[in-house]
Each structure stands twice: as structure tokens, then as C-alpha cells.
Backbone as numpy.savetxt, mean C-alpha at the origin, in Angstrom:
# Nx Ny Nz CAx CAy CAz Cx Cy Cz
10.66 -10.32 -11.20 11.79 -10.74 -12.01 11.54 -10.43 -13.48
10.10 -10.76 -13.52 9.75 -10.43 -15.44 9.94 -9.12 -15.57
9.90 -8.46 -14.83 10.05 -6.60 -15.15 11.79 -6.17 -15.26
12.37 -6.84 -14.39 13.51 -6.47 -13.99 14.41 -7.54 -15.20
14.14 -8.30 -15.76 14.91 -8.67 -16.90 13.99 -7.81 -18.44
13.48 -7.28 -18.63 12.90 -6.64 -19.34 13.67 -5.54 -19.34
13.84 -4.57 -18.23 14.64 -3.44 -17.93 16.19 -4.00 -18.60
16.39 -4.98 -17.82 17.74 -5.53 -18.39 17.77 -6.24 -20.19
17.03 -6.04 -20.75 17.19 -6.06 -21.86 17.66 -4.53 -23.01
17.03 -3.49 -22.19 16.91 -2.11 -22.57 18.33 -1.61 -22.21
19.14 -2.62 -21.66 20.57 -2.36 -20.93 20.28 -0.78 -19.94
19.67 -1.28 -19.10 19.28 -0.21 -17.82 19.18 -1.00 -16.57
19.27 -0.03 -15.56 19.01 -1.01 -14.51 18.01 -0.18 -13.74
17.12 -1.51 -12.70 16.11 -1.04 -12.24 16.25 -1.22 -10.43
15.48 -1.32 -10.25 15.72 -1.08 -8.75 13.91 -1.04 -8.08
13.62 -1.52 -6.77 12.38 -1.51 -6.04 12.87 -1.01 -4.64
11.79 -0.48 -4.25 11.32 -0.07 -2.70 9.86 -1.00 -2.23
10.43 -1.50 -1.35 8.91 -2.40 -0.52 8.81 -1.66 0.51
7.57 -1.32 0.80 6.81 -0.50 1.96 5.98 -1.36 2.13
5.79 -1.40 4.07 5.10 -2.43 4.64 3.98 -1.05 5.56
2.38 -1.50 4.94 1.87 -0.41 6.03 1.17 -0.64 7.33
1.51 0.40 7.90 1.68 -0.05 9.35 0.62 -0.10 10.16
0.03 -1.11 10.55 -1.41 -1.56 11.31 -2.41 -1.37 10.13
-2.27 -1.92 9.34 -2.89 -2.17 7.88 -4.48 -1.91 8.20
-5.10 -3.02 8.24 -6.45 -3.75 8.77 -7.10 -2.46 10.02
-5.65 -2.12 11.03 -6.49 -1.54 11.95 -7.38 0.36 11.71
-6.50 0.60 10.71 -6.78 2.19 10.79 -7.60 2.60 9.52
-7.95 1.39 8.99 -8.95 1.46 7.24 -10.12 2.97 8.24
-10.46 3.81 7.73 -11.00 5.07 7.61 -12.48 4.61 7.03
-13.79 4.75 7.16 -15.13 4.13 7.27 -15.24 4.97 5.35
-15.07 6.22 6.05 -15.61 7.57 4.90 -14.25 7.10 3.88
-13.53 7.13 4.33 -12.80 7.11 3.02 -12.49 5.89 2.26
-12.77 4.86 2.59 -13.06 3.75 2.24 -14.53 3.73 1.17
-15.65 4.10 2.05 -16.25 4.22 0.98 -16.31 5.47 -0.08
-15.79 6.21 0.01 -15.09 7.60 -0.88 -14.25 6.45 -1.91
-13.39 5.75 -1.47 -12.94 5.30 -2.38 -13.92 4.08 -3.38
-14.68 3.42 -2.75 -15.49 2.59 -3.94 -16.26 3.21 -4.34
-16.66 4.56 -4.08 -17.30 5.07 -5.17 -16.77 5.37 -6.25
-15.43 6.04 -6.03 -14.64 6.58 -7.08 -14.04 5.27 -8.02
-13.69 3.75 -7.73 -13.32 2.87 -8.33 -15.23 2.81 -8.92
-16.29 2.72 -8.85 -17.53 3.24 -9.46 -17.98 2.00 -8.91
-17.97 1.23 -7.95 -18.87 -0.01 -7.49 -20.16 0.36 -7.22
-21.01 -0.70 -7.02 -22.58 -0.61 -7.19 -22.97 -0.29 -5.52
-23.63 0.88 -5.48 -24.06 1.26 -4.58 -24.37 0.16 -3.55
-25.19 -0.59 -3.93 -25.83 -2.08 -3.13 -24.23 -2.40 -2.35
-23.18 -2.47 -2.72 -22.24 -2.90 -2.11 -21.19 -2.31 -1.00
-21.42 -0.37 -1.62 -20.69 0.14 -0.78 -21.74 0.55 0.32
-23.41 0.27 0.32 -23.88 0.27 1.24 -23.44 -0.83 2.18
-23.57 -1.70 1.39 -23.34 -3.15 3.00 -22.14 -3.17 3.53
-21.07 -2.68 2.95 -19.38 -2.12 3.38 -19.86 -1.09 5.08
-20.78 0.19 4.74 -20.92 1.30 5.49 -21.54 0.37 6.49
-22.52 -0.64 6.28 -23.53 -1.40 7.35 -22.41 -2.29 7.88
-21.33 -2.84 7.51 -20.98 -4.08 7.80 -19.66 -3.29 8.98
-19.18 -1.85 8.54 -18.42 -1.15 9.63 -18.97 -0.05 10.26
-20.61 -0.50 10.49 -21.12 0.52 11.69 -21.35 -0.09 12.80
-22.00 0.24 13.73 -22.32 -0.13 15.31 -21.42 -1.39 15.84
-19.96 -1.63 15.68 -19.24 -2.22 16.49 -18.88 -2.01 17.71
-18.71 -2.38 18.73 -18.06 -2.06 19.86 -16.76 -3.20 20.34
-16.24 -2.86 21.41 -14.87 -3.84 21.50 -14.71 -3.25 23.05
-14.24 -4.91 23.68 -13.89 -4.56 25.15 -12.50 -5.08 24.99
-11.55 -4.86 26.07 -10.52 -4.96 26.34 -10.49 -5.70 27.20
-10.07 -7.34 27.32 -9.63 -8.16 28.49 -8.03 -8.20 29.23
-7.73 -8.15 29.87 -6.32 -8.39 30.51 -6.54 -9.62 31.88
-6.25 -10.41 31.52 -5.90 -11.48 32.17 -7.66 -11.51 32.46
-7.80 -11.91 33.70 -9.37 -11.70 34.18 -10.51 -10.62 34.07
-9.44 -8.90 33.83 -10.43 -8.05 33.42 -10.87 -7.86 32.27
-12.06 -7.44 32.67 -12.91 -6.96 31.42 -13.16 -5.56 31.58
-12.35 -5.26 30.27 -12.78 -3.20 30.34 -14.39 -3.00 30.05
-14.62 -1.79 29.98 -16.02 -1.70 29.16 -16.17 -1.59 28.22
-17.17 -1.70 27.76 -17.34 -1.84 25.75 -17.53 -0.26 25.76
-16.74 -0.39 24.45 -16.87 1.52 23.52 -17.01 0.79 22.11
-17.52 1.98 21.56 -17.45 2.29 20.44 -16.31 1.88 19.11
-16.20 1.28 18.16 -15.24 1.59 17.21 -15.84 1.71 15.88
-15.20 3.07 15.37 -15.69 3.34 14.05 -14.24 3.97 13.06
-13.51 2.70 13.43 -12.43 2.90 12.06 -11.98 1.37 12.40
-11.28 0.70 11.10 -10.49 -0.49 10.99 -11.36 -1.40 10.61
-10.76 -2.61 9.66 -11.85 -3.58 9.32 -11.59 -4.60 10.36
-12.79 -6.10 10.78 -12.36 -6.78 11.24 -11.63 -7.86 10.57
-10.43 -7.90 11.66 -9.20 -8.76 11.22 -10.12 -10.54 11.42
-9.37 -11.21 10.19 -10.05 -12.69 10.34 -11.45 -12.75 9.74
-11.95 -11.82 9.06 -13.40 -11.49 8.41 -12.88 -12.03 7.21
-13.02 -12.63 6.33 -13.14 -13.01 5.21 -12.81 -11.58 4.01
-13.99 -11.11 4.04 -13.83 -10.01 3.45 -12.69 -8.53 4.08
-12.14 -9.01 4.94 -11.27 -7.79 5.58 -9.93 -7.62 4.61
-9.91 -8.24 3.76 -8.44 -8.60 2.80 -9.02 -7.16 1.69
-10.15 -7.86 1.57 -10.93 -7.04 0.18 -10.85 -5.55 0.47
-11.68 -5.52 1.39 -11.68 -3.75 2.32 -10.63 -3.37 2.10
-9.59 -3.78 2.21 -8.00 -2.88 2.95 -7.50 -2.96 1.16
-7.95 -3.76 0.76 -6.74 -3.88 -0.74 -7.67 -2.02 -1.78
-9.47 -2.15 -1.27 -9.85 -1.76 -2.18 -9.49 -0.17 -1.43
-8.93 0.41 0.13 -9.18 0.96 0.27 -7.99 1.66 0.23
-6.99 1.05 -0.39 -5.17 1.40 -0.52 -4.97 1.49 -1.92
-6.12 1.08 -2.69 -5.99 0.95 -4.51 -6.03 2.26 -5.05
-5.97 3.29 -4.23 -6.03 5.39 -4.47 -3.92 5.10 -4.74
-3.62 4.40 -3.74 -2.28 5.31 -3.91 -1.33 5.15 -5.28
-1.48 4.08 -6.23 -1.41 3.66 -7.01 -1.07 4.72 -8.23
-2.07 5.20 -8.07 -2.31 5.87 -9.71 -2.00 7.25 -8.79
-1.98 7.41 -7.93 -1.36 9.00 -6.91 -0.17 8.78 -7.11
0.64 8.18 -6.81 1.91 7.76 -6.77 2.61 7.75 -8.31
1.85 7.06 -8.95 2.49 7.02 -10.33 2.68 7.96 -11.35
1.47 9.17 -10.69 1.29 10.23 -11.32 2.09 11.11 -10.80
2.43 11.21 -9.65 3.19 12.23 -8.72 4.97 11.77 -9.23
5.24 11.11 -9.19 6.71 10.15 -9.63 6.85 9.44 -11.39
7.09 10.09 -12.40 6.90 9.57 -13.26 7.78 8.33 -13.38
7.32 7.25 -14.41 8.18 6.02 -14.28 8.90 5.27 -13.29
7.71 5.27 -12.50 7.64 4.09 -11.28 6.31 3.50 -11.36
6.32 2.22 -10.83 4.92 1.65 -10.78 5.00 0.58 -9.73
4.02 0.19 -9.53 3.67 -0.52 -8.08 2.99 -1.77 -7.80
3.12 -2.71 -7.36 2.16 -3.32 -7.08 1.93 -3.81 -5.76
1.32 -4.64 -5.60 0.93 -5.10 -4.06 0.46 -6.48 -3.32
0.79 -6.96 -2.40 0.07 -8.00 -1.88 -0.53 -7.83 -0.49
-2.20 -7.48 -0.18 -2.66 -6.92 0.62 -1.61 -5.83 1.35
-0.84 -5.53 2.33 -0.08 -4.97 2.97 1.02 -4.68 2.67
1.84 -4.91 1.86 2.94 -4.90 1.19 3.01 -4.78 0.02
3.78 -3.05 -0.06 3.77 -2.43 -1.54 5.19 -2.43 -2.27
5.33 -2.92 -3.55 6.74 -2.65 -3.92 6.42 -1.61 -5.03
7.54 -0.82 -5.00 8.24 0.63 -6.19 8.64 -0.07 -6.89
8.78 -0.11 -8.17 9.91 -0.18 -8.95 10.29 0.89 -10.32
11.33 0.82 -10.35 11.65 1.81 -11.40 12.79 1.30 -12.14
12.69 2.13 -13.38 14.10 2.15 -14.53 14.78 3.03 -14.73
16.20 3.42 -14.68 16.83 4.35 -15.32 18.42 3.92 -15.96
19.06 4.71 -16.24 20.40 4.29 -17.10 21.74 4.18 -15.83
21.24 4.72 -14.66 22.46 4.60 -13.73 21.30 4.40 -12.75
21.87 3.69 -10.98 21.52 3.73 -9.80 21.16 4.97 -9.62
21.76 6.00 -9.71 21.26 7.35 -9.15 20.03 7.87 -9.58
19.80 7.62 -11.00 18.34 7.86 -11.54 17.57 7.04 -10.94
17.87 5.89 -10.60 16.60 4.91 -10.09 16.17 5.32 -8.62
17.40 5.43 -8.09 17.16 6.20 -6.81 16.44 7.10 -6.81
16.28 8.30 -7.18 15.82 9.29 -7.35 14.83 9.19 -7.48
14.75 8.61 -8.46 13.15 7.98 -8.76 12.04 7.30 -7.71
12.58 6.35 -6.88 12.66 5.44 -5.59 12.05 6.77 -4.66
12.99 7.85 -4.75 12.84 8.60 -3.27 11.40 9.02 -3.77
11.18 9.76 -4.97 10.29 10.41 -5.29 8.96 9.91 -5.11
8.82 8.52 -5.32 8.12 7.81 -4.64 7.45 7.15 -3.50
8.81 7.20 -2.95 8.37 6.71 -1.32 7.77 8.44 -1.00
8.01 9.26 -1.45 7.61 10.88 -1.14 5.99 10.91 -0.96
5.82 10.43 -2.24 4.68 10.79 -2.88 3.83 9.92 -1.72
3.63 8.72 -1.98 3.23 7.67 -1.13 3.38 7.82 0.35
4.23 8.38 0.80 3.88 9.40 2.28 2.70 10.17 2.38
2.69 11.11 1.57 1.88 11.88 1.10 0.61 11.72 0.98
0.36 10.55 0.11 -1.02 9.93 0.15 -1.71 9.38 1.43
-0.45 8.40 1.97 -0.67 7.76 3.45 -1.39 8.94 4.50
-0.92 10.12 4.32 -0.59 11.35 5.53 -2.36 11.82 4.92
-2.82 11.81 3.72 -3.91 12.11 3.69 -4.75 11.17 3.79
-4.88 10.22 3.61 -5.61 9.05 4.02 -5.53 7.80 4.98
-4.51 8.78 5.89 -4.85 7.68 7.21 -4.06 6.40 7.18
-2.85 6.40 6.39 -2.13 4.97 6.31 -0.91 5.81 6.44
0.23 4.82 7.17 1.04 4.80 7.89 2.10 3.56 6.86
2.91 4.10 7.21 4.44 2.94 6.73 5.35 2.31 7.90
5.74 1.53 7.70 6.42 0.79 8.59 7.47 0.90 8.19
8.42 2.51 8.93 9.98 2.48 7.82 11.09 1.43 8.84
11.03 0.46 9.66 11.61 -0.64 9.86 11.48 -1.64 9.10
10.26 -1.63 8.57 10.33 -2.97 7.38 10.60 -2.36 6.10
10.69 -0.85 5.33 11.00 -0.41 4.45 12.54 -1.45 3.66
12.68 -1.20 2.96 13.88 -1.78 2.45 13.58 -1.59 0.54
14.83 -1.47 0.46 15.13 -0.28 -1.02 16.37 -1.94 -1.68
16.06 -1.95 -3.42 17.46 -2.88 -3.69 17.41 -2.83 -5.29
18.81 -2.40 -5.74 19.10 -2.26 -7.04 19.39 -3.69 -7.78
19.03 -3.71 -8.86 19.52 -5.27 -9.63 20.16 -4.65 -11.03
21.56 -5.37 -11.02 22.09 -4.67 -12.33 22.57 -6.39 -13.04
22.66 -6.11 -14.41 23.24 -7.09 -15.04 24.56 -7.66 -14.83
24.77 -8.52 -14.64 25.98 -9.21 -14.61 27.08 -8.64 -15.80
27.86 -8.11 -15.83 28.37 -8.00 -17.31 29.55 -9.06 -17.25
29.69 -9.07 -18.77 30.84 -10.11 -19.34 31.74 -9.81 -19.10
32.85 -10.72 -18.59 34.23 -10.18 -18.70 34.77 -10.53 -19.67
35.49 -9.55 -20.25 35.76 -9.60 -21.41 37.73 -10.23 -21.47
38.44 -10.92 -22.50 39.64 -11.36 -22.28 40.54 -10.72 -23.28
């Protein structure tokens, strides 16, 4: 709301896109995860225990009374881990500054899994535009790093000023 009456002070209107990504937690990428805390520059000591803390897992599959056999898994954080919030936020914090750079005058923020666009321009159509260019870009990033959108929960919405009627 603080952004979007700000815009509305500049007498412009703004507009957001929320993208929801899809199996968040399950498809976090081992390498690129830690590719990415290196590049945010964290202390080695940490993105080692990240690499230790998502190696040698395995996972069986129950259905009713069966038990499949245990395999291997070497992608996704575990869901209900304390730290699994941290993983996924630090390992989605690339698309950000990809996005913002690729789409000028849009910016983003987030709550673990759920990303909103927002933008400014002088008509809907600029904001739109802007909007698409974004959700573009942010495909883009997803498609190289293994994250996915949920375009059923997607949803796009303009906010314009009320104007006065005048007598």
C-alpha cells in the first residue's frame, strides 16, 4: 500500500503481478543453491554445512501398508526443517536483481513462496507492459534455475486513484 500511494502521489498509477512458485521447497537445485550463496558472498563454513545438510538423503514411499524402497534424493530442501524457509528464500534471492535488470522499473518482493511485481507508469497499458516484461523475465530465470510458477495462482491488479468529481 506504501508504494502504491506513493505512485499515487506522482499522479500515476501502478499495478502488481503475484507469482506463486510451484513446488517451492521441493525442486531447490543442491549446486545452484550453493552457486547462489556464494555469489550473495556467505562464509564458506556455512555453504559447506548447506552441501552436508542436502547430501546422503534417501526417501521411501508408503501407500497405505506398502513400503517402496529407499532411493536416493539429491534435490529439494526438507519441508518442516527449520532452516528449509532460509534455503528456498536464499536460493530464489538471484531472480530479483535478474528481473529488475531485465524489466526496467519494476521491483519485487517476497514472502518465502510468493513473489509480487510491481510497477509505475502514466496509463494501465504502460504498467502492463511493464507487468508482462516481467513475468517474461522471471520465466526466464525460473527456466534456468529450476523454479517453476504456478500460472493458476498467478493473478495481475491495477490500483488507480479515485478521482474527484467535480460539480
Amino acid at each position: 500500500m506504501n508504494r502504491t500511494q506513493k505512485v499515487w502521489s506522482e499522479r500515476k498509477v501502478t499495478g502488481a503481478l503475484f507469482m506463486d512458485v510451484k513446488s517451492a521447497f521441493n525442486n531447490v537445485n543442491k549446486a545452484l543453491l550453493g552457486k547462489q550463496m556464494e555469489e550473495l558472498g556467505l562464509e564458506a563454513n556455512l555453504i559447506h554445512w548447506t552441501m552436508s545438510f542436502m547430501s546422503d538423503r534417501r526417501v521411501k514411499l508408503v501407500l497405505y501398508v506398502t513400503v517402496g524402497e529407499s532411493n536416493a534424493v539429491d534435490i529439494g530442501v526438507l519441508q518442516g526443517s527449520p532452516v528449509a524457509p532460509i534455503l528456498f528464500v536464499t536460493y530464489l534471492s538471484g531472480i530479483f536483481d535478474a528481473v529488475e535488470k531485465a524489466a526496467p522499473g519494476i521491483s519485487g518482493l517476497s514472502f518465502v513462496n510468493d513473489i509480487g511485481w510491481c510497477a509505475k507508469g502514466r496509463n494501465d497499458g504502460e504498467v502492463a507492459e511493464k507487468l508482462s516484461e516481467g513475468a517474461a523475465a522471471a520465466m526466464e530465470w525460473g527456466r534456468n534455475n529450476g523454479v517453476a510458477f504456478n500460472q493458476g495462482k498467478t493473478e495481475a491488479a491495477m490500483f488507480w486513484r479515485k478521482k474527484k468529481r467535480t460539480r
